[in-house]
Every structure is written in C-alpha cells, then in structure tokens.
C-alpha positions in Angstrom: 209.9 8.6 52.7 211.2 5.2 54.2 211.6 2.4 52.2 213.4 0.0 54.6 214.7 1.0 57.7 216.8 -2.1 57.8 217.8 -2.2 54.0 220.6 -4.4 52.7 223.7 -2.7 51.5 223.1 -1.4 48.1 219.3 -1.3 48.8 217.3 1.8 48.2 216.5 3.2 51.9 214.7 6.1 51.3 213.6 8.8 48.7 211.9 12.1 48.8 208.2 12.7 48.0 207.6 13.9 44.8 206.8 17.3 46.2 210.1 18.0 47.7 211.9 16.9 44.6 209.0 19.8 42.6 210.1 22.6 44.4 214.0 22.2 45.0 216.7 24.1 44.5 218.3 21.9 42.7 215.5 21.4 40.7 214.6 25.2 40.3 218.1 25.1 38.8 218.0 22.5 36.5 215.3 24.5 35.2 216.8 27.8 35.2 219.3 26.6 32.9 217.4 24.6 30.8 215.5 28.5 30.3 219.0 29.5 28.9 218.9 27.2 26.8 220.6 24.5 27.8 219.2 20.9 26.1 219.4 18.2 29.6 216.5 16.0 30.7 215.5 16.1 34.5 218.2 13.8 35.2 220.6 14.3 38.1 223.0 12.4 35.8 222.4 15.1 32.9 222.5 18.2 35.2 226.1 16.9 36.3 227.7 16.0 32.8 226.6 19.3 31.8 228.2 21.1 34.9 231.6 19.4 34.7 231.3 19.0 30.3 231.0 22.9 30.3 232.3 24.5 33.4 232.3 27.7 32.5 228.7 27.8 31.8 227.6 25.9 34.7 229.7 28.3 37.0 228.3 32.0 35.2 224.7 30.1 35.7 225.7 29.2 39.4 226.5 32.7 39.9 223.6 34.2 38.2 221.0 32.4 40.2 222.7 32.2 43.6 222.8 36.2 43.2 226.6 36.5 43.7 227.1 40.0 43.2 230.6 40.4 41.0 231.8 43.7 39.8 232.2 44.0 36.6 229.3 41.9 35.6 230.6 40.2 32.8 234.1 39.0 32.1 236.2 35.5 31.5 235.2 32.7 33.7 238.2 31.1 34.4 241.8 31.0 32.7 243.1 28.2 31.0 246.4 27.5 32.4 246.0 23.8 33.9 246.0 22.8 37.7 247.1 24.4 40.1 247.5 27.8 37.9 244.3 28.1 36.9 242.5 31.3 38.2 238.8 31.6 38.1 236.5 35.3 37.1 239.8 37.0 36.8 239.8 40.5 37.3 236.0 40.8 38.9 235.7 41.9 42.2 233.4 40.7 45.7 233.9 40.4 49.1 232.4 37.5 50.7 231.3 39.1 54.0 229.1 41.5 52.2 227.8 38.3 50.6 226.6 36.9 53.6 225.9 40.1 55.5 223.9 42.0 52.9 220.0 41.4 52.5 218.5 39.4 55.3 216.9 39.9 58.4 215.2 38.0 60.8 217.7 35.7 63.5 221.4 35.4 62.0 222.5 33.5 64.6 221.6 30.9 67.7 224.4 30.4 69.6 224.0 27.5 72.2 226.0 27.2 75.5 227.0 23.8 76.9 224.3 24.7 79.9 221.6 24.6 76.7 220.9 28.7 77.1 219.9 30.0 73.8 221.3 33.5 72.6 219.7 34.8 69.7 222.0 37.3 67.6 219.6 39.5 64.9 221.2 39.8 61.0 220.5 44.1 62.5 223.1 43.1 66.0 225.6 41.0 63.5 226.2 43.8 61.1 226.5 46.4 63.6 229.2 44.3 65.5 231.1 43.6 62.2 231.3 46.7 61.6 232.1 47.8 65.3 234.9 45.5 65.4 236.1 46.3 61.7 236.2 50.0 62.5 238.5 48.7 65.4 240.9 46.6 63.3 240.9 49.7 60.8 242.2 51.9 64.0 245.0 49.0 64.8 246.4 49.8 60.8 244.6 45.8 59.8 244.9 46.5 56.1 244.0 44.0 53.0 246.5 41.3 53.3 246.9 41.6 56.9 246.0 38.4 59.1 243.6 38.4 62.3 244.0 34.8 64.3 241.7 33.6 66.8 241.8 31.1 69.8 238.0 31.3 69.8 235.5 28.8 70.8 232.0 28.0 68.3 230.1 31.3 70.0 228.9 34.0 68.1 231.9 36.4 68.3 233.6 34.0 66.4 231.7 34.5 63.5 231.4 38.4 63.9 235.6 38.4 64.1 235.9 36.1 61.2 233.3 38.3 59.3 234.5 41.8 60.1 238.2 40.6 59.2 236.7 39.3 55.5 234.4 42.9 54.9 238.5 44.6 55.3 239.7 42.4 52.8 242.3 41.1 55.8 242.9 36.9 56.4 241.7 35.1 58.6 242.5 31.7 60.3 241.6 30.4 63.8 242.1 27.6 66.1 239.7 25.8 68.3 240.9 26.6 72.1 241.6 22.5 73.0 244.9 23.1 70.8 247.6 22.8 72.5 249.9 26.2 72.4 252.4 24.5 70.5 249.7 23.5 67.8 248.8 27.0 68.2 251.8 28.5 67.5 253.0 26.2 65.0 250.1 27.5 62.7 249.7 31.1 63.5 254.0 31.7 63.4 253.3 31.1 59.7 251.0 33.8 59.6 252.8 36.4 60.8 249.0 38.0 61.8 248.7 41.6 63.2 246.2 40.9 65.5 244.8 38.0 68.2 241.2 37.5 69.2 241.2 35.0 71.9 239.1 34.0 74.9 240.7 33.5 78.0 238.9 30.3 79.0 236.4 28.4 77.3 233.7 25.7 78.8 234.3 22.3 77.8 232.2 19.4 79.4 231.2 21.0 82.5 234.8 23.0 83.3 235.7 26.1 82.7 239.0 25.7 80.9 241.7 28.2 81.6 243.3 29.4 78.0 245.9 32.0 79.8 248.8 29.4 80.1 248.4 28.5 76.4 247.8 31.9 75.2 250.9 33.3 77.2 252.7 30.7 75.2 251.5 31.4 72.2 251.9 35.5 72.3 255.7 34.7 73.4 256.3 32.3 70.5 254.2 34.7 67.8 256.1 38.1 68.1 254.1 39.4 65.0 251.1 40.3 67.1 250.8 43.8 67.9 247.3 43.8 69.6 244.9 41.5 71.4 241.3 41.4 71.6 239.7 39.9 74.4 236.5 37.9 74.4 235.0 37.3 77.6 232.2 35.1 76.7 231.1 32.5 78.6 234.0 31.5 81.2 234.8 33.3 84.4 238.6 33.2 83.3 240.1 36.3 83.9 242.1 38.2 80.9 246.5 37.6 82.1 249.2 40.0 82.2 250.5 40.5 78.5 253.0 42.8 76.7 250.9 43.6 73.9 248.0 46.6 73.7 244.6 45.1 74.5 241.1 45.7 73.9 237.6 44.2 75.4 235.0 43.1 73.2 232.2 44.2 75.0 233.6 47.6 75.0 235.0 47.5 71.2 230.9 46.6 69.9 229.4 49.6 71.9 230.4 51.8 69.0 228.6 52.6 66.3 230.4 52.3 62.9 229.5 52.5 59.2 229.3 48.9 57.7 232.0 48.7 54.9 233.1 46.4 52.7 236.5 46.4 50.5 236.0 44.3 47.4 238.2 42.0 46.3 239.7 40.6 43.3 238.2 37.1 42.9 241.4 35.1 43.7 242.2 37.3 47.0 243.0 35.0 49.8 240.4 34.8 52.7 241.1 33.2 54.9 243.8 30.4 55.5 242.6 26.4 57.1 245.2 24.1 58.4 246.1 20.4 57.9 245.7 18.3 60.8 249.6 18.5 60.9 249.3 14.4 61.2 252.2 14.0 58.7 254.4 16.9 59.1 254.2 20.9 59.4 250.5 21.6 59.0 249.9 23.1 55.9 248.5 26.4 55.6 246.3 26.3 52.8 244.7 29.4 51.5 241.3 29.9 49.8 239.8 32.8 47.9 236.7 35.0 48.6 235.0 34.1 45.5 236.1 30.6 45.2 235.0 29.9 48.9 232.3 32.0 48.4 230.9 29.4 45.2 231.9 26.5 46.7 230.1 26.8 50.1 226.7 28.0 48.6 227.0 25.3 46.0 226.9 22.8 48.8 224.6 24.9 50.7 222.0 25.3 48.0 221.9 22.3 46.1 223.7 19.5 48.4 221.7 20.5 51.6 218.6 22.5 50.0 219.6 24.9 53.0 216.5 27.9 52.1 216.2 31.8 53.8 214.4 31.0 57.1 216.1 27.3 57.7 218.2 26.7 60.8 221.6 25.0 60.4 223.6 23.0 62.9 226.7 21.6 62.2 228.3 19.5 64.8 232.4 21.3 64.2 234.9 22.9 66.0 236.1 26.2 65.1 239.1 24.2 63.4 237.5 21.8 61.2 236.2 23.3 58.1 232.9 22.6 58.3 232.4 25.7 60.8 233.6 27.5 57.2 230.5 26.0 56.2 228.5 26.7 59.0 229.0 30.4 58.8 228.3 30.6 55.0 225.0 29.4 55.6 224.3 33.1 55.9 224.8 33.4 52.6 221.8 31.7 52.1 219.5 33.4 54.7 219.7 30.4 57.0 220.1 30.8 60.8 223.5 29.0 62.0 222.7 27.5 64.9 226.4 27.7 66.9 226.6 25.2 69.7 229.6 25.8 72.4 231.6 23.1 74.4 231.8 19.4 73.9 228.9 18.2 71.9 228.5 14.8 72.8 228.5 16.2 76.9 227.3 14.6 79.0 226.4 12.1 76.9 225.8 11.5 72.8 221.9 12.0 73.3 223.2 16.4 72.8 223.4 16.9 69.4 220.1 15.6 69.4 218.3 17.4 72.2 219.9 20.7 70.4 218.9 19.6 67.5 214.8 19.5 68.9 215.6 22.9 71.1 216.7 24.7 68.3 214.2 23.7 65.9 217.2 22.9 63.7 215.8 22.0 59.9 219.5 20.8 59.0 221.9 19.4 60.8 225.7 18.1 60.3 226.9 15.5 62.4 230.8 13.2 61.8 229.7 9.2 60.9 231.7 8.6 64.1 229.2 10.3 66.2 226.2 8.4 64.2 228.6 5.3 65.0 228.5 6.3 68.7 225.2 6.6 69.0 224.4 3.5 67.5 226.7 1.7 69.5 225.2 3.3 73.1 221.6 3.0 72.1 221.0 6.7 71.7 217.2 6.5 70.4 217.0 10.1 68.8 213.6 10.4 67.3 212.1 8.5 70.4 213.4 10.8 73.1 213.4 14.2 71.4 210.6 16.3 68.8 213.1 16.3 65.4 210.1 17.1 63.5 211.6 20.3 61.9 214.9 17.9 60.9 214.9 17.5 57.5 218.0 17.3 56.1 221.3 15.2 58.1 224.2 15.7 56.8 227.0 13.1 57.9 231.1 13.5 56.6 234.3 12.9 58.5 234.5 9.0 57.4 232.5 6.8 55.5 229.3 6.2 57.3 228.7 1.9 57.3 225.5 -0.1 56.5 224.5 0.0 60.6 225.0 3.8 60.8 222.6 3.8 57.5 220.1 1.6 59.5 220.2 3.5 62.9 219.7 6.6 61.2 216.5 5.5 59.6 215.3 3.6 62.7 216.6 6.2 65.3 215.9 9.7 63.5 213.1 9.1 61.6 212.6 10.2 57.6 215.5 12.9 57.2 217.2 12.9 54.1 220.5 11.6 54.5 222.9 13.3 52.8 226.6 11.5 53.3 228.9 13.4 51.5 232.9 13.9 51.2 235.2 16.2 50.6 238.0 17.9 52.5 239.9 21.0 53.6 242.3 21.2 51.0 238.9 22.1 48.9 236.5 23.2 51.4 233.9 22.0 49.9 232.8 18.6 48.7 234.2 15.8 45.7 230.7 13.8 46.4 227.8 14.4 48.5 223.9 14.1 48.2 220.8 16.1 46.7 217.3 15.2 47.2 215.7 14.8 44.1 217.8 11.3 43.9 217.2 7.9 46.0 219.8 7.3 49.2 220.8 3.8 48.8 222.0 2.0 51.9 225.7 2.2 52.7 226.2 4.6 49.4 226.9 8.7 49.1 224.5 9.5 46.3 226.2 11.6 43.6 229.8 13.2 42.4 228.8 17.4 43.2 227.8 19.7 40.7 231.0 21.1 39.0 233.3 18.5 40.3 235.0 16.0 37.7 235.8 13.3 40.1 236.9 9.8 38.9 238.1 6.7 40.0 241.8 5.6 38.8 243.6 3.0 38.9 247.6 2.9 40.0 248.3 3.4 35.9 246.7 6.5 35.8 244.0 4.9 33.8 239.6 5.4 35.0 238.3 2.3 36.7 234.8 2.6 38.0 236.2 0.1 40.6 238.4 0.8 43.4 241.0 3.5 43.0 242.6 6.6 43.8 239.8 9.8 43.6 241.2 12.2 41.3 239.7 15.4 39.8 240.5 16.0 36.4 239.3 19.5 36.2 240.0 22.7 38.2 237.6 23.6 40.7 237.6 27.6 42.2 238.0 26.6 45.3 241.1 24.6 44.9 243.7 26.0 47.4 245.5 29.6 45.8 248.5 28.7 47.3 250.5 26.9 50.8 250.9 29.5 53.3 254.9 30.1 52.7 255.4 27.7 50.1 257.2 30.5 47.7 258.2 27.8 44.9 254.4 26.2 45.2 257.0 22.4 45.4 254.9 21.7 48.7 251.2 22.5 47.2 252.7 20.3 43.9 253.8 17.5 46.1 250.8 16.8 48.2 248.4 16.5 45.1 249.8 16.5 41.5 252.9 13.9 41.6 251.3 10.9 41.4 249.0 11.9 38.4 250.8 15.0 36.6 248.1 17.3 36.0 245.6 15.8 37.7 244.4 16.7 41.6 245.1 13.3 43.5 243.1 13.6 46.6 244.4 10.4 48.8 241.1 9.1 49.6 240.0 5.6 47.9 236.6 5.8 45.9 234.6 3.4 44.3 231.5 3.9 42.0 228.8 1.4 41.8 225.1 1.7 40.5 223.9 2.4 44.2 225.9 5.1 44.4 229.5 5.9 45.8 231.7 4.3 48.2 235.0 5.9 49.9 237.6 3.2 51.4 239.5 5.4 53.1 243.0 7.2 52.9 244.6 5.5 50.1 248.0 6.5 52.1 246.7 3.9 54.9 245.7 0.9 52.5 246.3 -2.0 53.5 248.0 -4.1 51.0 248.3 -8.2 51.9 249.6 -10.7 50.5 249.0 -8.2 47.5 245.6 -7.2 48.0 244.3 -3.9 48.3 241.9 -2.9 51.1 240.7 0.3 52.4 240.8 0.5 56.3 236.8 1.5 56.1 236.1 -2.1 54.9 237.6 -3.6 58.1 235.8 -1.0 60.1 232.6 -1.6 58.6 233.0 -5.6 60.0 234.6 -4.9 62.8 232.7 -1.9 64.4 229.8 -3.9 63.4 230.5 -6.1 66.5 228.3 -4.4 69.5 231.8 -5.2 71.9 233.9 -2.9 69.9 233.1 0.3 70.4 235.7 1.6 67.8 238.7 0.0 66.2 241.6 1.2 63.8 243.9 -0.9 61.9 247.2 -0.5 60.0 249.3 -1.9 57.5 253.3 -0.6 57.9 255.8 -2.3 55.8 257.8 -3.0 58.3 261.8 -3.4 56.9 262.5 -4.2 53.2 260.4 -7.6 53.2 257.7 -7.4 56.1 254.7 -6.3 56.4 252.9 -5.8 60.0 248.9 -5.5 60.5 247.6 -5.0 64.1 243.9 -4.5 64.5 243.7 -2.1 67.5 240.5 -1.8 69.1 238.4 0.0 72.0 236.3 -2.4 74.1 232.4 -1.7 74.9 229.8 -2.5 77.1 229.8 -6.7 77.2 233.1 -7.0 76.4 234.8 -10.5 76.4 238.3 -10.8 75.0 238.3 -14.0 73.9 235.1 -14.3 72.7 235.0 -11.1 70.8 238.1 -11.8 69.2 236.6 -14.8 67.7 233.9 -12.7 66.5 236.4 -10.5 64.9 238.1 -13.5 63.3 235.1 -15.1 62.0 233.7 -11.7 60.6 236.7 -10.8 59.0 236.9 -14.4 57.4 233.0 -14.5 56.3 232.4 -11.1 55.1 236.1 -10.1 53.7 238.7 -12.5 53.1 241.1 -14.6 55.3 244.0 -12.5 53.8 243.0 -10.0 55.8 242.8 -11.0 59.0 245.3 -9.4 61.8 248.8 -10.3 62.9 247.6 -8.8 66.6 244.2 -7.9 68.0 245.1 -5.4 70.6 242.8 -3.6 73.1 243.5 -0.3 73.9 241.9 2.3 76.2 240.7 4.4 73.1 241.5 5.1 69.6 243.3 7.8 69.1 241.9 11.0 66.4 243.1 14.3 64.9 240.5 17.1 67.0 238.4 16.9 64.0 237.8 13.3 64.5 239.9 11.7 62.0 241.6 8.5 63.2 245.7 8.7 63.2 246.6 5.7 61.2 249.5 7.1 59.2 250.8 8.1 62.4 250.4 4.9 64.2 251.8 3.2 61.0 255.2 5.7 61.1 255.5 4.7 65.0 255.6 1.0 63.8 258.2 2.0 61.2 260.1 3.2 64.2 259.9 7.5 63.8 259.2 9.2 67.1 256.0 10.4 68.1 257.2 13.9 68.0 258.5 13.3 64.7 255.0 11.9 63.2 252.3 13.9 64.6 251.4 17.7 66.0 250.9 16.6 69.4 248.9 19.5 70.5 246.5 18.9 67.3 245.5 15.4 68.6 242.7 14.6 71.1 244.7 12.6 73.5 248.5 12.8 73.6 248.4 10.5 76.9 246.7 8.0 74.6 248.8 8.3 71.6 252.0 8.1 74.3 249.9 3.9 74.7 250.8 3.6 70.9 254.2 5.1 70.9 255.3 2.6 73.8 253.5 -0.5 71.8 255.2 0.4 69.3 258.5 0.7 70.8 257.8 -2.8 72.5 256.7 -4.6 68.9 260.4 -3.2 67.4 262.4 -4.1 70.2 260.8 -7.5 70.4 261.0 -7.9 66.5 264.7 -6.9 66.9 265.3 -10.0 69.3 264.5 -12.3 67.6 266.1 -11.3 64.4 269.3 -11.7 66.4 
C-alpha cells in the first residue's frame, strides 16, 4: 500500500499488506528452514545473516525448495579454496535447460512485435523446437564445449536457440543486432563458436534494419564458423550470399526430435556475457549452469516473488544480462513476456501499454527509462489498465528521489523493487523483497547469500560511503575470462585492490532506510579532496525539469589538475542561462560549493553503452587525451556520431589548455 506518494528521501513510501507478506516466497522459505531447524525470527535481517553466516546451508536449503534437480543428491556444497577458486556442488551434475524446460505447461512465452501483435509460444511448441533445433546442432557435430553465437533480436527463437544450445551442454553467447560488426566480431573471435544463428534484418523503431552488411563482416572476420542458421522472423530482409552451409529455421523446427538433455557437472560453463568493452577488450566472462541456474531463481523467487502462472517483462536487449534473467523465469513457471524492437518507440508511453496488453504481473524497466518518463510526463497508470502489475523492478543506475515519487504517483501501488548487481555476477549484490518497507530513494536489502559490505580505501568496513565488496564466494561468480589462460585478467578487474576479497567498482552506502549506490567508484569525483559519486550530482541536476539528462566527470588532468565538466542534454523549456543558474544554485544548496563545475556544456545527447550505462570513464580518458578508438568499443555504444561531439570537445579543451600553458 501507499504511504506517501510524495515521501521525503529516507521516508517509508510504501509497504505490502500483511497478506502478501503471509503467503510469500520468501516467507514460505523463511519457514521452510526454520522446519529444519534453523533458530531465526521473521526478520528479513535474521533470514540474511543466516544465509551469508552459513552458506552452505542456506544454498542446500535454496536448492531443496526451489526443486533444483542435482545428480547425485547429496554431496559437498562448495570447496574451500578462497575467491576466485572456489567451486560450488562439486562433482553433481544438472543442466539448466532441462531446469527450465521440464514440468510446466500453459503459455511459455509472449513474444511482442514493435507493431504490438502478440505471439503466444506453448511450454508443448518450446520443447519441441528445442529439441528440433538441438537434433540439428547434434547433425552439425555441436558437442559439449562447443559455442553457438547469435545476432538475434528479443523474439522467441532466441530463447529456443539459447535453450536447445544449453540441453547439449554447448556455450552460448549472443549479441543484440544494433552492434556494430566490429563489436560483433570483437566478441564472437574469442569464441571461436561452431555455429551462427542470426537474423538477416531486425525491426527497430519503425524500419526494417538490414543485418547482411554487418553479418557479411562478421562471417569474414570469424573464420571458426562452419554453419549458419537463419531466422527469418519478422523483417522482409532477405538471407545474402555466404561461404558457409546454411539452414532455415522454419524448416529446421518442422522435425520432430526426442527432447534430450546432457547433464553437466555443476561448474560447466553455459554460456559466456560480455563487458560493455567501455575500457578495453570486452571481457568474456563465463558462468556455470548450476551457478546461473541458483542465482537467477534466487532473484526470481525471493527478490521478484515471480510464481507459476505470472507474466514477466523485462525491458533488455538480447545483450544486457537481464534477458539472462528474463529467460530463466521459466524456471519458475512464469510466462516471459519478449518484446521486439525499440521499447520506448514511438514514444516512452510503450513499456507501459505492453505492460497493460500483456497482462504483465512483473515488469523490469532501467531507472533511466523511469527518469524519462518522469521527465516527458508519461502518466502510466492514468492512460493504461496496470492492474495485474504488481511487482516493478528498476536496475541499470540508481533510481533518485523523483523517479521514487513518479513511480508511486504515475503507476500506482506496485512494489518497487530497485535492485543492483551486474554482469560479471549475473545476478544481484542488493535488491528488494516484499515482506520489507521501500523507503524513498533507498534499495531495500543486501540479497540472500550475498556478503556485501561497504569499505573504506584501508580495506577496513564503513557503513558509510565506500567501495562494495563481497567478502564471500558466491556460485555465480564468473568460472573464468573467456581466454584469460593465467586467470591475471579475471584477478585484475576484481581482487587487487582488496586481496581476497571481490571489489565490485560501484560505491555503496548503507543507512537505516535502506541502501544507496553512488555510482562507479572508477568515475568518482574527487575535489578539492572530497569524494562524490556522479549519482549524487545526477540526482540534483536531473532533478531540474530543463535537463533532460546530464553526465559529469572528474579526469585528473596532468600531474596537478584536475578538470570537472558538467555535460548536459537540454529539454522541453530550456533556457541556458537561466537553467545554468539553476544548476549552480542546486548544486550549492543541496551538495556543496566544492562541487560545482569547471564547464556546463550542452550537448545534443548523453552518450550510453547499448545497455544504457552512461560512458563516463570514456569521456574521462578522452579528456586525458587517449583516442576514442583507444577508449571505447565503438560499435557497442548507442551513438558513435555523438561520442565523435565528445572526442572533438575534448580535443578542443587540450589544445586550448596547451596554449595557454605556453
């Protein structure tokens, strides 16, 4: 229920009714193992220290009661070797397709094209397809170990290709079709796959988008592939002239095929996600069936309440690893609700009107879209039936006190579940549940299982600001770096800082409302000796109805300066010299007159990974005077023309600095 739609930060905004926290998951849980046994109180709080005081309890329990079939049934837990060498039920055996695959009936998936027609695949179609299309990669020699790449949009064959390549026991990895062919092929060359699923054009707001150029590209840059698979889908792109054997989906699914699953050793990999490639080669970094398999229905189950029979819409690309998550909310029964093309076309007011269409009960949305439709005066509840919503989920950057606010005054009583996490884990560090107040501006809890703290540069636990670290091993930290043989690259990016200890680059902050994440401690801005995350000038700034987004950056700039432009993208009633005294004066008042700007500079737009993330460590190297080619994947970014603005502004601020140094 609503407390305060317009609650002040720190401020309870909403709670469940005591019914819904009776008969949750999370609380059928806290009671299942308090019948083993276990001595905790109804306390969130309790339920937690016991998870992450006595992992390998909490994880056997987890297991148990999520029904995750392991063969043998009983064995060790987890290893003891520390981080990153700690393996996790060695020597059992799942797969995670059969996982998802096995049991349910009913509609598996609702696949949604950018037109709005609905497509309704049955759990009976899906494993007759998987099984179709794994009797085909069988017949192509696709063996355990073997990797099957896609250049797929979010449609349903997507999830069939991803599943039928998990039931063999193969690896999977995929890339959204925006990518660029050299973002493609910087990723899949790693790989070395066997095999290519791809679409030869995709729809993308209101065009059909021809792939062949970029897929051409990629086939001549990739010599490992030895067969493509071609999705028709929904575009009227025709299939080019390649060197390779090829295949049609709609021909490969009319056979019929046994359904069969190899099972795998817990720690096998599954399937391999890439970094955004925004500070050097993207990493390829591989997860395992069963941790994946843990992780995701963790999240599913107790930091969504996602039941058998509920519909699930989360807004991702077939890049970002929340699709990983939309797909594994099979696992749970659900229906994943797959919508194709741009999201937000032809206007933010979509996700929404999907969101009624589909009868979605949870839905996943970035804060930057919530942002959006603050900022445009999207009026969700008032314009579409979102009775059936009742759980949103929001990640992708901290979500500020106005996105809190619009939510509850523009959706209606949801349960707002703001969580974080990250590829690297695919999963979550902190997120919500329901049986716990949302508190304005605040995620709600560290997850179940997860050991995350706050520390300080010493290495020593603050419950103020600091770097969030994990202390613990969790299963579905990565196995390994895709071609990182010494395991010095997967070392680097995590466990130098803190020795031991998983250093995740995000700053969090623990309060009694809740949590708070600052953003990437790698882009903090530090003046005049001061430490800020860049979400605290966001929250101001953005807070201003004339900016319509704005990203700033702090690059030590030589041996002794330091440089921090404020960039911004003007909206609706914009006035530069007004709204720049707005900036000024919101900055002074709400943060501190240390942080105010060298430059306010307005740009055409702000510039993001294609998962959403703003590129402030790139923007920050250009300042330092690296080339853009040397800083960021350009074909993994949403605008390259944009980010070509920055590079130039960039150039211009150096030379200009340079002059009158002499």
């Amino acid at each position: 229920m609503i407390i305060d739609q317009q609650a002040d930060f720190g401020a309870m905004i909403w709670r469940a009714d005591p019914e819904a926290i009776r008969t949750a998951q999370l609380t059928e849980f806290r009671q299942y193992v308090q019948k083993q046994g276990v001595d905790i109180a109804d306390a969130y709080q309790e339920l937690w220290q016991w998870s992450v005081d006595e992992p390998t309890a909490f994880w056997q329990c987890f297991a148990e009661f999520a029904g995750v079939h392991m063969e043998p049934a009983s064995g060790p837990i987890r290893t003891t070797d520390p981080m990153p060498h700690t393996k996790w039920f060695p020597g059992r055996h799942l797969n995670f397709a059969r996982q998802l695959l096995e049991g349910h009936e009913g509609t598996a998936l609702l696949a949604v094209a950018e037109d709005g027609q609905q497509t309704e695949v049955s759990w009976q179609q899906l494993r007759h397809d998987v099984a179709a299309l794994a009797q085909h990669l069988r017949a192509l020699g696709v063996e355990q170990g073997d990797r099957v790449t896609a250049v797929l949009p979010n449609i349903a064959e997507a999830v069939t290709a991803f599943l039928a390549t998990a039931s063999l026991g193969a690896v999977w990895s995929i890339c959204s079709p925006e990518f660029g062919p050299g973002a493609i092929a910087s990723r899949f060359t790693q790989l070395e796959p066997k095999v290519l699923i791809a679409s030869p054009g995709h729809i993308l707001s209101g065009k059909d988008r021809d792939n062949t150029a970029t897929l051409q590209s990629v086939l001549a840059e990739v010599s490992s592939i030895e067969h493509v698979v071609w999705v028709a889908g929904d575009t009227a792109v025709t299939e080019p002239a390649i060197q390779v054997p090829t295949a049609r989906w709609e021909e490969i699914i009319l056979q019929d095929a046994p359904l069969e699953f190899t099972d795998v050793e817990f720690n096998t990999p599954l399937w391999v996600l890439f970094s955004s490639g925004t500070t050097g080669k993207p990493k390829g970094i591989v997860h395992s069936h069963g941790g994946a398999l843990l992780e995701e229905l963790k999240m599913l189950m107790f930091h969504t309440e996602l039941r058998p029979g509920d519909r699930y819409l989360n807004v991702a690309s077939t890049s970002w690893v929340l699709w990983n998550a939309l797909v594994s909310a099979l696992g749970v029964g659900a229906t994943a609700v797959l919508v194709d093309g741009n999201p937000t076309y032809p206007s933010h007011s979509r996700v929404w009107e999907v969101a009624a269409a589909t009868k979605t009960t949870a839905l996943g949305v970035s804060a930057g879209l919530i942002h959006a439709c603050e900022k445009t005066g999207v009026e969700a509840s008032k314009d579409y039936d979102l009775s059936n919503l009742k759980c949103l989920q929001v990640t992708g950057s901290p979500l500020s006190l106005d996105g809190y606010r619009w939510v509850y005054s523009n959706v209606g009583d949801v349960w707002l579940s703001s969580m974080s996490g990250g590829t690297d884990i695919g999963s979550i560090f902190v997120g919500g549940v329901i049986t716990e107040p949302v508190y304005a501006g605040h995620i709600q809890v560290p997850a179940l299982g997860v050991r995350v703290e706050s520390w300080d540069n010493t290495g020593k636990p603050t419950t103020g600001k600091g770097e969030l670290v994990v202390t613990d091993p969790m299963p579905s930290m990565p196995l390994f770096f895709w071609g990182d043989a010494d395991g010095s690259r997967y070392r680097d990016s995590y466990f130098t800082m803190f020795p031991g200890v998983w250093r995740h680059g995000d700053f969090i902050e623990f309060n009694e409302s809740g949590i708070l994440i600052h953003g990437r401690s790698d882009s903090t801005l530090n003046r005049h000796g001061l430490r800020l995350g860049s979400a605290e000038i966001y929250a101001v700034v953005e807070a201003i109805p004339e900016v319509a987004e704005a990203m700033v950056i702090g690059a030590e700039i030589g041996a002794e300066d330091y440089y921090m432009p404020l960039f911004i993208q003007p909206a609706a009633g914009f006035d530069a010299e007004r709204t720049r005294a707005d900036i000024v004066a919101a900055i002074r008042t709400h943060l501190s007159p240390r942080y105010l700007p060298d430059d306010i500079i307005e740009m055409r737009a702000i510039p993001h990974t294609k998962t959403g993330k703003k590129l402030e460590v790139p923007v920050k190297r250009l300042l330092q005077g690296e080339a853009a080619n040397d800083v960021v994947d350009l074909g993994a970014i949403d605008d390259a023309e944009l980010f070509a603005q920055y590079a130039a502004f960039a150039r211009d601020y150096l030379e200009q600095r340079t002059r009158a140094a002499v």
